[in-house]
C-alpha positions in Angstrom: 89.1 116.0 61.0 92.7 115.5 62.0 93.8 114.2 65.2 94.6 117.4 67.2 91.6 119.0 66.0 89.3 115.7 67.3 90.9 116.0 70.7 90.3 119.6 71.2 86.9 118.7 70.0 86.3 115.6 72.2 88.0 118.0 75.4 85.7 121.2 74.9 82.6 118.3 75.3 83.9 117.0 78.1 84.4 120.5 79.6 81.0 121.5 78.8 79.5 118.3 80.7 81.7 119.2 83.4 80.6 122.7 84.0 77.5 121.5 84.1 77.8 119.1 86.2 79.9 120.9 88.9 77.2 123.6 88.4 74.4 120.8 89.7 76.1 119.8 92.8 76.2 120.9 96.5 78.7 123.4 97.6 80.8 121.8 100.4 83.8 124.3 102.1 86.3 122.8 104.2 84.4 123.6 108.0 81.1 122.1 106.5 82.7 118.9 105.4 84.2 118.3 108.9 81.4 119.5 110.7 78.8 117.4 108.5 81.2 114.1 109.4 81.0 115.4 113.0 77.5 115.3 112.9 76.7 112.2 110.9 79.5 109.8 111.0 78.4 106.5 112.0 81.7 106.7 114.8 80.2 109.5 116.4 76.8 108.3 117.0 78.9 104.8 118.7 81.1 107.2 121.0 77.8 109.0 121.9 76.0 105.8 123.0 79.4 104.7 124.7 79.2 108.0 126.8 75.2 107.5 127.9 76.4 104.0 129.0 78.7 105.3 131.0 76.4 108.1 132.4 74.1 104.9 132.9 76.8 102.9 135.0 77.4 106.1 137.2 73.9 106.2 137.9 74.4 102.5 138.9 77.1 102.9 140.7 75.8 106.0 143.0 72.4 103.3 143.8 74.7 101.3 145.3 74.3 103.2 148.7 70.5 103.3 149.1 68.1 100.2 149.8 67.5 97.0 147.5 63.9 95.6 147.2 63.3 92.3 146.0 59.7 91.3 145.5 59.4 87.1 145.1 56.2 85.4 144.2 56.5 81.2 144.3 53.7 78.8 144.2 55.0 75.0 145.8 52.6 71.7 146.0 54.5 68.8 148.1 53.3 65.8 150.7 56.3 66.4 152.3 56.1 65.9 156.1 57.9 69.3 156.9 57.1 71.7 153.8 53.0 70.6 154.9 53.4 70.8 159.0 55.8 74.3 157.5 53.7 76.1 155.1 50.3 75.2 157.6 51.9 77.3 160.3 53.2 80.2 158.0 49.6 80.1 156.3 48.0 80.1 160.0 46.1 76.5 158.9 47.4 74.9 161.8 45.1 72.9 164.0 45.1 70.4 166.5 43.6 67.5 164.5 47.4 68.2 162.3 49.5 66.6 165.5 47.7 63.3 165.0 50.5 60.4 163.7 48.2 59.4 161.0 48.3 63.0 159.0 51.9 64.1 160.8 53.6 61.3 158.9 51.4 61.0 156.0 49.4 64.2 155.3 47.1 65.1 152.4 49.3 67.8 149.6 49.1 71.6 150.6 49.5 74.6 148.3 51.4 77.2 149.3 51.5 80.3 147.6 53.9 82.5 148.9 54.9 86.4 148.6 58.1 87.9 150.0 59.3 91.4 149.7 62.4 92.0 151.1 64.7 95.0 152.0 68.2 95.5 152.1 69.9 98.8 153.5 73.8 99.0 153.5 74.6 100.6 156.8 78.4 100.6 156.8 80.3 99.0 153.8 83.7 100.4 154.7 83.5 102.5 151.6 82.8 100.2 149.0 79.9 102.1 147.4 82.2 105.3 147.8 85.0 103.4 145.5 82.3 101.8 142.8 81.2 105.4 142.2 84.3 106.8 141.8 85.5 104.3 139.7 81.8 104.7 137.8 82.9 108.3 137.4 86.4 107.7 136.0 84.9 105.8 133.1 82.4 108.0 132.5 84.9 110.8 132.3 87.3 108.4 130.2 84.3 107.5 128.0 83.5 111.0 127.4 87.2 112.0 126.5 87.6 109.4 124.0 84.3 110.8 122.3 86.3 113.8 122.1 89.4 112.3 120.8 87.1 110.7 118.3 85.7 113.8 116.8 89.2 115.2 117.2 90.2 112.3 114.7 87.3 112.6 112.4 87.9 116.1 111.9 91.6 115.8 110.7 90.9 113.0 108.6 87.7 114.6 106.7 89.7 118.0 106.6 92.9 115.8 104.7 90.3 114.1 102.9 88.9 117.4 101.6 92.5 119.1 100.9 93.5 115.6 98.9 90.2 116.0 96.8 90.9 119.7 96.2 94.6 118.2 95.2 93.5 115.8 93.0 91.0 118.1 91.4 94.0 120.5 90.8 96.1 117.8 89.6 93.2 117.2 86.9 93.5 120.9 85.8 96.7 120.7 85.4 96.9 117.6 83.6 94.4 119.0 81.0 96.1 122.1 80.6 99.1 119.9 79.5 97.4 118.1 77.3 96.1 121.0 75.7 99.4 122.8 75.3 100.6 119.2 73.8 97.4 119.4 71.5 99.0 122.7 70.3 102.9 122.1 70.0 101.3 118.8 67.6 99.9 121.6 65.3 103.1 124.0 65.9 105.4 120.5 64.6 103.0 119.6 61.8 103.3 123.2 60.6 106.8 123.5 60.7 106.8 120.3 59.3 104.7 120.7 56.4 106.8 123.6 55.9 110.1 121.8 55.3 111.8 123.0 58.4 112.2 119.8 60.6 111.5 116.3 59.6 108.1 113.8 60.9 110.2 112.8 63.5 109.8 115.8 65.9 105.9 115.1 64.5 106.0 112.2 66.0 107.6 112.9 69.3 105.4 115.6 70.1 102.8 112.6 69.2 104.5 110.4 72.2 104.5 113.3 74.8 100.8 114.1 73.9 99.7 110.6 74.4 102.0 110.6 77.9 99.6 113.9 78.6 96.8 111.9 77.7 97.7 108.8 79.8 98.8 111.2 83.0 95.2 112.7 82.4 93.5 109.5 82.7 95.3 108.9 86.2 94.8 112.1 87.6 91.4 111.6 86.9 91.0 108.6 88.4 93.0 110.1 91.4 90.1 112.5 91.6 87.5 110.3 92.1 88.9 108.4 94.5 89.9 111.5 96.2 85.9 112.5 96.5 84.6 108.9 97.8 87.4 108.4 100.7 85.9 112.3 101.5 82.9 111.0 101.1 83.4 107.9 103.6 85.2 110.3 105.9 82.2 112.4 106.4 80.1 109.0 106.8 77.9 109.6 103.7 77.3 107.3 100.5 80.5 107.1 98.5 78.4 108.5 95.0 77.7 112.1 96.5 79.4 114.5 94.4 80.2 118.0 95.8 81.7 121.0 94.3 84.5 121.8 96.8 84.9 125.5 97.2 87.7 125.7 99.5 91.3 126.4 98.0 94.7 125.1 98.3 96.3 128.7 99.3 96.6 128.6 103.3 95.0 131.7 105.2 98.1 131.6 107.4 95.5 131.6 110.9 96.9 128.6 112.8 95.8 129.8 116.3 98.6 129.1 118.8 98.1 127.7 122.1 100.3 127.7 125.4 100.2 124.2 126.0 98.4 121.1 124.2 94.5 120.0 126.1 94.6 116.9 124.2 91.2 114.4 124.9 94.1 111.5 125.5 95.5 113.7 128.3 91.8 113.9 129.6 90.9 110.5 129.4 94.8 109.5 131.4 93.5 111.6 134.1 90.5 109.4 134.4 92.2 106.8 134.3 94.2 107.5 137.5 90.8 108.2 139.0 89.6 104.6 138.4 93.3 102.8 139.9 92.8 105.2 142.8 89.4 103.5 143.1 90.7 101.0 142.5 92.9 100.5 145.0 90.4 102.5 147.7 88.2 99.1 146.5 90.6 96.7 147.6 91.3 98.5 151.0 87.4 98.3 151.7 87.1 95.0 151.1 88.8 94.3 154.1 86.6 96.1 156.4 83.4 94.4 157.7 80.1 95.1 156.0 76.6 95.9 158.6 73.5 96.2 156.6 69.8 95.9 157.4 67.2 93.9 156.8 63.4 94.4 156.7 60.8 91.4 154.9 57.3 91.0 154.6 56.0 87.0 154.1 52.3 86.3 152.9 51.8 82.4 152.9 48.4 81.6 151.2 46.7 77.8 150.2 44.6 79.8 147.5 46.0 82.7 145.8 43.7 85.2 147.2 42.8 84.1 150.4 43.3 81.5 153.4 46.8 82.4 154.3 48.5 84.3 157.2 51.6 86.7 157.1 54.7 87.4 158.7 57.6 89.8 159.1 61.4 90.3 159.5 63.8 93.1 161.0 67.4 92.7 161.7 70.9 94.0 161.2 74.0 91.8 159.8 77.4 92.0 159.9 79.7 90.4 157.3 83.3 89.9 157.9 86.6 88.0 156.5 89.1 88.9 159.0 91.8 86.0 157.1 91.8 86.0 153.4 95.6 84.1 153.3 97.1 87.6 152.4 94.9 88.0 149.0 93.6 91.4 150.4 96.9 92.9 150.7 98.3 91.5 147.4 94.9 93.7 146.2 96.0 96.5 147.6 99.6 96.3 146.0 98.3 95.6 142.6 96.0 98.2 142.8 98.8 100.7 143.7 101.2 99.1 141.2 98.6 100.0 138.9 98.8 103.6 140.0 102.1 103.8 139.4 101.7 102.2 135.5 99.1 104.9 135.0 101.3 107.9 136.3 104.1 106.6 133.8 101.9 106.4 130.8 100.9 109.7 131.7 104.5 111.4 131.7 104.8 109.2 128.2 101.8 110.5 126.5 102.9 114.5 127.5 106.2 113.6 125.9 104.4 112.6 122.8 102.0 114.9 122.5 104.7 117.6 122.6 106.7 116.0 120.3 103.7 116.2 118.3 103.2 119.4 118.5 107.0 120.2 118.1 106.7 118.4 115.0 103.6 119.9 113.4 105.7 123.6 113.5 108.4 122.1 111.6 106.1 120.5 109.0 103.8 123.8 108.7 107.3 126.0 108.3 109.0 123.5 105.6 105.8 123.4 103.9 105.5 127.2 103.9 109.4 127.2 102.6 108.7 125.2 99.9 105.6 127.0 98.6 107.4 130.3 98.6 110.4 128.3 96.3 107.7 126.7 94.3 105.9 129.7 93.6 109.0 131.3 92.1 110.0 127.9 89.9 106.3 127.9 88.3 107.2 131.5 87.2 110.5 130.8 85.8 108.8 127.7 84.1 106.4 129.6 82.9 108.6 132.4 81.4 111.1 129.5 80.3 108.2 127.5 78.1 107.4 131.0 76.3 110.7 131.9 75.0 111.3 128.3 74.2 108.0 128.1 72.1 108.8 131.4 70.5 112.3 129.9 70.1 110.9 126.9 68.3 108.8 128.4 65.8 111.4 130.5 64.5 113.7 127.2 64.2 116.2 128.1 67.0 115.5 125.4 69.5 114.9 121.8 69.0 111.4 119.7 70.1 113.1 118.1 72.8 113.8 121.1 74.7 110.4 122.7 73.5 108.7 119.3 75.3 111.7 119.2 78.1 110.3 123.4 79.0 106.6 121.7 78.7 107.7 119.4 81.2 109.4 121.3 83.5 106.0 123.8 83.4 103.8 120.8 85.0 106.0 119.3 87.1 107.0 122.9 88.6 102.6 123.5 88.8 102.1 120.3 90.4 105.0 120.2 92.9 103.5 124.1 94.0 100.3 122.3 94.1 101.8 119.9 96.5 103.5 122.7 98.5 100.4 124.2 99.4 98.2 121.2 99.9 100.8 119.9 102.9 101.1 123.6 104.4 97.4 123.1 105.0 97.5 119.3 106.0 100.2 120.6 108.5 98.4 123.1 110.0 95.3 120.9 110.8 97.8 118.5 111.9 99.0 121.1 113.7 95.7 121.7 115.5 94.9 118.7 116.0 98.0 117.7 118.1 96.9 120.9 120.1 93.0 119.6 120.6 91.8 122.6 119.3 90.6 121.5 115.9 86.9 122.0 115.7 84.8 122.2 112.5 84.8 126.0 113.1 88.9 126.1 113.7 90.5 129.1 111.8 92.5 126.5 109.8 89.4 125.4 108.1 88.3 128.7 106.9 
């Protein structure tokens, strides 16, 4: 079997195993992939606990205003002059006999086992349960805007992901249907060859540019499977799955178009402000005097179950640092310096965002431009390669152009190829520096 005829052989085996292959595995469009990576990537799942923490912390924050009950249980044992003549009184032991010197200065030990609940209600705080629960909020809103800006990620990445393994995977096709045509001009030389009408030296560089085919095969290949596991790790699954991709390079030209970018970032800024302005509403209550009240119930026993008395408490506090050496005020004017830092980053990020937005137009446009010029080079490639072939095999043109034409064919298919894959990565990019891009995004279809 000669060479040409082996490789042909060797290619038509491989196809067959391919087919079959690709006929065995899971269909996978462009809107599943991102919306099984928004569903199952390990990142989401963290950002979703992040966001029930937060929720958790509000609800923390808001039981800041209602009454604290602590329940104590203590068991002491002590000769000690005052904890004994003490804990008699509490536990209602107390007798007469007990003011003798002898036992007064030197009494016998005395359990004492004591239960206290106690209760606390903040009455007035100045409004420092008011600013705890506003800053509460503004994390939980913060922490629920970066889980959006995380599925906003995730999406764009697993949707480039999937249009780079749909590239690669055209790249292979290509890269075989070189070699093939190679396979074929080989067998073209070696007739006109054996034929007397060129020498083995066109045999042998049509040898050199088959084996380059060969090698650029090999690559692309390679490309291809490392195209499938970083879409594979995008969409949080094992980096063996194999899925038969059935979305295509060609763009549907559906970019929606909104009036003005709702990025989570923007979102999660606002918040932001919310917690300085807390912040700040914090530092101003801290200089305002605290009244709470307090209520307690005391059980004093010498056995755990019986023998003891109990008491009770009421009363009101007030707590008050009139003279803090001017550390309350430099609170304030941190707090409102941080205001200030927030509001700037603010005016930053809208000027990024809509140079990211201006940007993603220009890229979607050029790419379009360059798909429509493409398009029209593959053709004239295309046309060019068939009259040079003809042209060769009637001994009017030489192998180098015949290999420079088969040359100019891939490289005009694969640079189309590239055209449309970044007019689709531009128009996700697109949507994402809008915040609209969702697994069920127009974009994706």
């Amino acid at each position: 079997m000669s060479s040409h005829a082996a490789v042909f052989a060797f290619r038509a085996a491989a196809s067959m195993l391919s087919l079959g292959s690709l006929l065995a595995q899971e269909p996978l469009s462009l809107s599943q992939a991102v919306g099984r990576s928004l569903a199952t990537h390990p990142a989401v799942a963290a950002g979703q606990a992040a966001v029930r923490a937060a929720q958790q912390g509000a609800l923390e924050a808001r039981a800041g205003r209602w009454a604290r009950v602590d329940y104590t249980e203590s068991f002491n044992r002590s000769n000690n002059p005052v904890f004994v003549f003490s804990s008699l009184l509490t536990q209602r032991q107390f007798a007469a006999s007990n003011f003798a010197l002898g036992p007064l200065n030197r009494p016998d030990f005395v359990n004492n086992f004591q239960s206290l609940v106690m209760a606390v209600q903040p009455l007035y705080d100045g409004g420092r349960a008011r600013a705890a629960m506003a800053q509460a909020e503004g994390g939980r809103a913060a922490a629920e805007a970066d889980e959006q800006g995380l599925r906003l990620l995730l999406a764009r990445q697993t949707a480039t992901a999937y249009l780079n393994a749909v590239l690669a995977r055209e790249g292979v096709r290509v890269a075989v249907a070189a070699l093939e045509s190679a396979t074929a001009n080989l067998k073209t030389a070696e007739n006109i060859r054996d034929a007397g009408r060129s020498t083995e030296l066109d045999v042998l560089a049509v040898k050199v540019h088959r084996a380059a085919m060969a090698e650029q095969l090999i690559r692309r290949e390679s490309e291809q499977r490392q195209a499938q596991a970083a879409l594979n790790e995008a969409m949080g699954v094992s980096l063996s799955e194999s899925h038969r991709l059935t979305s295509v390079l060609t763009s549907s030209g559906v970019a929606t178009a909104a009036p003005r970018p709702d990025r989570p970032e923007q979102h999660a800024a606002a918040a932001q402000l919310r917690q300085a302005e807390a912040q700040r509403l914090a530092a101003r209550a801290a200089m305002l005097p605290q009244v709470s009240a307090q209520g307690a119930f005391e059980a004093d026993r010498q056995r755990f179950v019986n023998r003891g008395g109990a008491n009770w408490l009421a009363g009101v506090t007030l707590k008050w640092t009139p003279f803090q050496a001017g550390a309350d005020r430099a609170r304030v004017r941190a707090a409102t310096e941080r205001i200030a830092g927030v509001k700037a980053n603010q005016r930053a990020l809208d000027s990024r965002i809509a140079l990211e937005v201006m940007q993603g137009g220009e890229a979607v446009q050029s790419a379009q431009a360059r798909v429509a010029a493409s398009s029209a080079a593959v053709e004239m490639a295309a046309e060019s390669l068939r009259i040079t072939k003809n042209r060769y095999e009637a001994g009017l043109a030489t192998v180098t152009e015949l290999l420079r034409a088969e040359t100019a064919q891939a490289e005009a298919s694969l640079r189309l190829l590239a055209a449309q894959h970044d007019v689709r990565v531009s128009e996700v990019a697109l949507e994402a520096a809008r915040g609209t891009l969702t697994a069920d995004s127009p974009v994706l279809q």
